[in-house]
C-alpha positions in Angstrom: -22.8 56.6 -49.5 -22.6 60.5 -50.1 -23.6 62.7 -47.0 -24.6 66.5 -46.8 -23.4 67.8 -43.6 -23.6 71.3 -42.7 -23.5 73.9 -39.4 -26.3 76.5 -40.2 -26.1 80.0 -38.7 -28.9 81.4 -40.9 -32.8 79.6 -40.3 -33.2 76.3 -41.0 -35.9 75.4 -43.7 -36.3 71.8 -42.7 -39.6 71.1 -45.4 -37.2 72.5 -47.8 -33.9 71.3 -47.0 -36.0 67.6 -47.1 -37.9 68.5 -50.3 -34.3 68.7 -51.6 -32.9 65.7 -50.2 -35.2 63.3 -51.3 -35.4 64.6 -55.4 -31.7 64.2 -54.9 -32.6 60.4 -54.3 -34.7 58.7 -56.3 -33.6 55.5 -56.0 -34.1 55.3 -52.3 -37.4 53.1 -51.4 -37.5 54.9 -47.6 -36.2 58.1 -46.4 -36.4 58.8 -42.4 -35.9 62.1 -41.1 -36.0 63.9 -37.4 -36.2 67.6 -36.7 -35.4 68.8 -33.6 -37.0 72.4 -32.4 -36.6 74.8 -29.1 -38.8 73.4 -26.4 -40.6 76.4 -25.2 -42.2 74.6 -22.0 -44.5 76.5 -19.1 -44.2 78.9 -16.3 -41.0 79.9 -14.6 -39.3 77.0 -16.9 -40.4 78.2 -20.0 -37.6 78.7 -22.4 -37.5 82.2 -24.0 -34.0 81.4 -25.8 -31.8 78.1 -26.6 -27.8 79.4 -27.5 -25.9 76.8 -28.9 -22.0 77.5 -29.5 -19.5 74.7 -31.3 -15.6 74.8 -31.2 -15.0 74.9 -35.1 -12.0 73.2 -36.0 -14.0 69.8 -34.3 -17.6 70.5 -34.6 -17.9 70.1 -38.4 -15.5 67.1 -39.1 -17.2 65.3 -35.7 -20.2 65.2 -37.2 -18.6 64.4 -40.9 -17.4 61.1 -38.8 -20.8 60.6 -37.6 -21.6 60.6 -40.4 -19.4 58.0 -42.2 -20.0 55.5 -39.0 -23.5 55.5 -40.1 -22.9 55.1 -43.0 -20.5 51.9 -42.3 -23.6 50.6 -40.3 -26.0 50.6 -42.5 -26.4 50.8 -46.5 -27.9 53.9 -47.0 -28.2 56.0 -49.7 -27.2 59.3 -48.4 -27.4 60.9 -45.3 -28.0 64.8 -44.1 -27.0 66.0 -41.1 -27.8 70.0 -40.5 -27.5 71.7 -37.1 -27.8 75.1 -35.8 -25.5 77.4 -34.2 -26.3 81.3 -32.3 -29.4 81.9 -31.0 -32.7 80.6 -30.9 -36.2 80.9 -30.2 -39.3 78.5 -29.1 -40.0 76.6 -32.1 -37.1 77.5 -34.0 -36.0 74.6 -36.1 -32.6 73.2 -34.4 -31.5 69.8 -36.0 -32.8 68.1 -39.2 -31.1 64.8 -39.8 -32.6 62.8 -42.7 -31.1 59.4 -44.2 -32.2 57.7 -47.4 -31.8 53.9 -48.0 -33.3 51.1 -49.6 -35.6 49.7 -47.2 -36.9 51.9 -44.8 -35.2 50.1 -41.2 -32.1 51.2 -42.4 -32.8 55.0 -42.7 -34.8 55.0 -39.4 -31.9 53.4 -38.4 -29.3 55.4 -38.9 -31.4 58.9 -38.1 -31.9 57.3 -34.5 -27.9 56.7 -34.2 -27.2 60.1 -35.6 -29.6 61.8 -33.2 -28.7 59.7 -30.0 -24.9 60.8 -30.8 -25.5 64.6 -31.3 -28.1 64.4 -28.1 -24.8 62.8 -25.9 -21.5 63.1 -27.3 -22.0 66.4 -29.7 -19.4 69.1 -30.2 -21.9 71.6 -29.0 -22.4 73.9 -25.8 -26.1 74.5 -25.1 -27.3 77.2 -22.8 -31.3 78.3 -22.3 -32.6 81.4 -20.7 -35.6 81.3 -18.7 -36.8 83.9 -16.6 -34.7 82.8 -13.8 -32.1 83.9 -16.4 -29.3 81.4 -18.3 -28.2 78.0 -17.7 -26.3 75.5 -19.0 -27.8 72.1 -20.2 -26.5 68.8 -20.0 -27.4 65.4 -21.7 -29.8 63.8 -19.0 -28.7 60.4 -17.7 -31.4 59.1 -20.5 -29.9 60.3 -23.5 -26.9 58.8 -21.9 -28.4 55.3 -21.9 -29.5 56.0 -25.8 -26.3 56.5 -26.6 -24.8 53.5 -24.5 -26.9 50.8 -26.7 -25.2 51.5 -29.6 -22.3 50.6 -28.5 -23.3 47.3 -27.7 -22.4 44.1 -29.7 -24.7 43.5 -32.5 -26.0 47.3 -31.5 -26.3 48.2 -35.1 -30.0 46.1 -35.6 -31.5 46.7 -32.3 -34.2 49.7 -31.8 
């Protein structure tokens, strides 16, 4: 399996970046994907920014490990994994993660492990500003649990 895994600090262009993934893969009978945006949300919640900062020398070869373990899970054909760092705004595109494979269980698959891991045990600080000014966030006790069920014996084939 060949992956594409990149930090982005410019705008993502998710329908081009999956455009591009699936002419690079032909073969593949099913290709999953999940973008992530900003959640702008309501009132004195409302999110008016969404920072996200990595530590470098981990942040890029965790998720190249990611990566591989997805790819030792399942038989996929490729998988891309794109993230943003610096600032964003409400709507902005955050994460794309898209997998191509035979059959289609496989790719949703592996994007659901791939998500659940960078949701939970990512190499990124998040921080949003509301009007009530910053704070940091935190996986919530459910993206916890997503996380925990892949570890699991026989983890890999459960939804």
């Amino acid at each position: 399996m060949n992956s594409h895994v990149a930090l982005a600090v410019e705008p993502l262009l998710p329908g081009a970046e999956l455009a591009s993934f699936a002419r690079r893969h032909p073969q593949a009978g099913g290709i999953a994907s999940f973008l992530g945006q900003v959640r702008a949300g309501d009132g004195e919640e409302a999110v008016l920014e969404l920072e996200l900062s990595h530590f470098a020398p981990l942040t890029l070869p965790g998720m190249e490990a990611l990566a591989n373990e997805a790819g030792k899970r399942w038989q996929l054909e490729s998988l891309l994994i794109v993230h943003r760092v610096g600032s964003l705004l409400p709507g902005d595109p955050i994460v794309l993660v898209a997998a191509a494979a035979r059959h289609r269980r496989e790719a949703f698959l592996a994007v659901d492990f791939v998500m659940d891991h960078l949701k939970s045990d990512a190499w990124f600080w998040k921080r949003e500003r509301t009007k009530g000014g910053w704070r940091w966030v935190e996986p919530r006790l459910a993206d916890h649990a997503d996380l925990e069920r892949w570890s699991t014996a026989g983890a890999s084939a459960q939804v």
